[in-house]
C-alpha positions in Angstrom: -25.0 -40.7 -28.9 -25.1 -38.0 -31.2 -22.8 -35.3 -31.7 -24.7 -32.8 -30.2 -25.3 -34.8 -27.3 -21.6 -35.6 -27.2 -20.2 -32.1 -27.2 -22.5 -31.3 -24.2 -21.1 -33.9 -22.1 -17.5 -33.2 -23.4 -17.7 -30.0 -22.2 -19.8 -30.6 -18.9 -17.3 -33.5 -18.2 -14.6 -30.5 -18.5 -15.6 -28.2 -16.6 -16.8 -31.2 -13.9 -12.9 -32.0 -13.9 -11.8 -28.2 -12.5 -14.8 -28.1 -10.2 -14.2 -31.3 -8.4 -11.2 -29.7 -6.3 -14.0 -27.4 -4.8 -16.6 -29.7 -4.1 -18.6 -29.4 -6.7 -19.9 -33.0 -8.2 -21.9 -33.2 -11.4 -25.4 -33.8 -12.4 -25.3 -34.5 -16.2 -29.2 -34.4 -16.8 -29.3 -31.1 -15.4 -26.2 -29.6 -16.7 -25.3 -28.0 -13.3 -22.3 -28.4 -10.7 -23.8 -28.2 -6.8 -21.9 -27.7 -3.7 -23.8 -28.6 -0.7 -23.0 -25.9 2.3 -24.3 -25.9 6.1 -27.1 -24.1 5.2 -28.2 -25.0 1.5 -26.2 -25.8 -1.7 -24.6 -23.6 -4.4 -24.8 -24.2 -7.9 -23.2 -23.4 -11.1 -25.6 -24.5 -13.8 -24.7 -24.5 -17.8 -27.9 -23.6 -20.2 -27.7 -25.6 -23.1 -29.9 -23.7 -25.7 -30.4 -25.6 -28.9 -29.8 -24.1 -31.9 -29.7 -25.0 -35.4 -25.8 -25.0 -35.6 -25.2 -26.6 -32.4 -25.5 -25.3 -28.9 -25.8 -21.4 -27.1 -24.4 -21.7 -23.6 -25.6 -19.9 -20.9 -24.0 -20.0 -17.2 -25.9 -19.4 -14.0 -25.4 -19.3 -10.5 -27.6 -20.3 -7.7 -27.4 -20.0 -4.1 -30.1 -21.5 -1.5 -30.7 -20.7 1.7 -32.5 -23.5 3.7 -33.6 -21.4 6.1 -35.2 -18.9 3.7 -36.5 -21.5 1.8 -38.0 -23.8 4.0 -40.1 -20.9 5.1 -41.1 -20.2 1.7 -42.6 -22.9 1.2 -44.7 -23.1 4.1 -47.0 -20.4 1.9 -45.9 -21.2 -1.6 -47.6 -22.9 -4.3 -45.0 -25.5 -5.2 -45.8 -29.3 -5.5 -43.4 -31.2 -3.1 -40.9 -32.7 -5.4 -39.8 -29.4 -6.3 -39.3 -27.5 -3.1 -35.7 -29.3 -2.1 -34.7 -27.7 -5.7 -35.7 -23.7 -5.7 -32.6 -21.4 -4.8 -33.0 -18.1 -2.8 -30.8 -15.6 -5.2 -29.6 -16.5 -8.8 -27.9 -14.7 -12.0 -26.8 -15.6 -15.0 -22.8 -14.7 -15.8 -23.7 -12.9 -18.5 -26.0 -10.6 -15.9 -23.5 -10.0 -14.1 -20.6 -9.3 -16.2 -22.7 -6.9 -18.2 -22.6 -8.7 -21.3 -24.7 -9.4 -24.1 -26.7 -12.4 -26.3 -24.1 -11.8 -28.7 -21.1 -12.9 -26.1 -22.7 -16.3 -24.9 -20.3 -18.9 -26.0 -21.6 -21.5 -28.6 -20.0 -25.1 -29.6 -20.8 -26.9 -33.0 -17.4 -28.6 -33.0 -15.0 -31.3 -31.4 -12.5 -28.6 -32.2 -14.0 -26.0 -30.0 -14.5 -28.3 -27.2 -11.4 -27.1 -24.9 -11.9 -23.7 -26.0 -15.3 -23.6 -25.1 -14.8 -25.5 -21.4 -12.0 -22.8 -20.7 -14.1 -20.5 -21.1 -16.9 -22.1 -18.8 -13.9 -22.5 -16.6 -12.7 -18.9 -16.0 -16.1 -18.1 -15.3 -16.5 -20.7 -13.2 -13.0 -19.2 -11.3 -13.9 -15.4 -11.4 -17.4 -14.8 -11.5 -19.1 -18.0 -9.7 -16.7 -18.4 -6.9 -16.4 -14.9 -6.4 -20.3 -14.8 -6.0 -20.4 -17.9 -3.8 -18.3 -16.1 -1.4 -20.0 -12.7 -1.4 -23.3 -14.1 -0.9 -22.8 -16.9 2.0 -24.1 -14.8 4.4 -27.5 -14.2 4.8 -26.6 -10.6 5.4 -24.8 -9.9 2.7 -28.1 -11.1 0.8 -30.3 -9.2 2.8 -27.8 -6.0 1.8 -28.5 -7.3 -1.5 -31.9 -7.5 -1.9 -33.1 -4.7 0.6 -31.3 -2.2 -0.1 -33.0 -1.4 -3.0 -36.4 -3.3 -3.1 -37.4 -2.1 -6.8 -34.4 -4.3 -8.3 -35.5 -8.0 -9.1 -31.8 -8.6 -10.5 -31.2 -11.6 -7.8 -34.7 -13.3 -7.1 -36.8 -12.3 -10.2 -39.9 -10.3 -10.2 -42.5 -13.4 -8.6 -40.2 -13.8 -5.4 -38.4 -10.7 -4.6 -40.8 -9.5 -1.6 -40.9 -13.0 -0.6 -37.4 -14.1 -0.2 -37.0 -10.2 0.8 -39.1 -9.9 3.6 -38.1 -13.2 4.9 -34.3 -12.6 5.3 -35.4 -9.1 6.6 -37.0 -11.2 9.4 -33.9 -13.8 9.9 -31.4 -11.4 10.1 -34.0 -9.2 12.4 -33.4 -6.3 10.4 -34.9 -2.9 11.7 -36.2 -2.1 8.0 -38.4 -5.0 8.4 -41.6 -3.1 8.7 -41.2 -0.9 6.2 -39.7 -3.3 4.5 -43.1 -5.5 4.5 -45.5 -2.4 3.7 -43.0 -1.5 0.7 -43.2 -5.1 -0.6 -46.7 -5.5 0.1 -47.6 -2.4 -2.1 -45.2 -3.6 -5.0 -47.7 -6.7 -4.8 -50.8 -4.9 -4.5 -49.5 -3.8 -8.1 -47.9 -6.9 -9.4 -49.7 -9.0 -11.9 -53.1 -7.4 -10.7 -52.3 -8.6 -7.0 -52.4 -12.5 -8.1 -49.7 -13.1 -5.4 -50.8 -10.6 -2.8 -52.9 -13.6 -0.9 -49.7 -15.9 -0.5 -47.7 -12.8 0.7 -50.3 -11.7 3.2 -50.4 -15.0 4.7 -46.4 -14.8 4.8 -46.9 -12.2 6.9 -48.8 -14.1 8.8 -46.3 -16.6 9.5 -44.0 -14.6 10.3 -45.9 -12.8 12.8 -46.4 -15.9 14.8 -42.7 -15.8 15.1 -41.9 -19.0 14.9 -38.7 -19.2 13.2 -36.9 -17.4 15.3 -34.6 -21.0 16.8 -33.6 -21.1 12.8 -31.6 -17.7 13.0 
């Protein structure tokens, strides 16, 4: 193993130490800590960007709806193996604490090894918990997402009006047709209308209404 290699597990087995009391178990290869919940998983997933001196780390949270998801992916483009793994709303820490590049944590030492996990671990504590909780229900993400449907902050720019307009419709929200004129408008204008078709046949779906026995 080399020391690289060794200070990412160091410091994943760390942080997989405070987690476990929550129920979050450890998948080394992907660097992430997942919580299944009744209704999808929650994840808190360490970056590990290589650099020349050793390692940038760079914390997200994920949250997935099954629900929303399954959906999804009645109209998306997505090969199989991959569908089980997409979440519904995401952010990195450093997105939501308002930081900067400059304040991601980096390790190119054994010596920094607890400094850097504590760190991991406090985020972990107040910022990945805390969003965990806000965001269980769906809506609280619908809130989230709907509210304001310019801001791409939680979903990214490709699946906003997707993952948007399908909460809209599980939580049988009364902004749901405006709702799917605003978002099919922002695709209409997005990337020259390349995802317009798999959105208009969202609608679709969800006009044979369906889904309703998953709300």
């Amino acid at each position: 193993m080399t020391k690289r290699e060794f200070l990412k597990q160091e410091v994943l087995k760390g942080v997989a130490y405070f987690a476990k009391p929550f129920g979050f178990t450890l998948n080394k290869s992907l660097g992430e800590l997942s919580r299944k919940t009744v209704d999808g998983w929650e994840k808190y997933q360490i970056i590990f960007l290589q650099k020349d001196y050793g390692w940038q780390l760079h914390p997200t949270v994920l949250v997935r709806k099954n629900a929303v998801e399954d959906i999804f992916h009645q109209i998306s483009d997505f090969e199989d193996k991959y569908k089980k793994g997409t979440p519904t709303i995401g952010s990195s820490i450093e997105a939501l604490l308002s930081a900067t590049i400059e304040n991601r944590l980096t390790i190119t030492d054994e010596t920094e090894i607890d400094i850097v996990v504590n760190s991991l671990i406090d985020s972990f504590k107040e910022v990945a918990l805390q969003f965990f909780n806000k965001y269980e229900p769906l809506s609280t993400i619908h809130t989230a997402l709907n509210t304001r449907p310019e801001d791409t902050s939680l979903t990214g720019p490709i699946f906003k009006g997707f993952k948007g307009l399908i909460i809209a419709y599980l939580v049988e929200s009364e902004s749901y047709t405006d709702l799917k004129n605003v978002y099919k408008k922002y695709y209409q204008n997005f990337e020259a209308g390349f995802y317009l078709p798999n959105y208009e046949r969202l609608i679709e779906l969800l006009n044979t209404n369906i889904h309703k026995a998953s709300r």
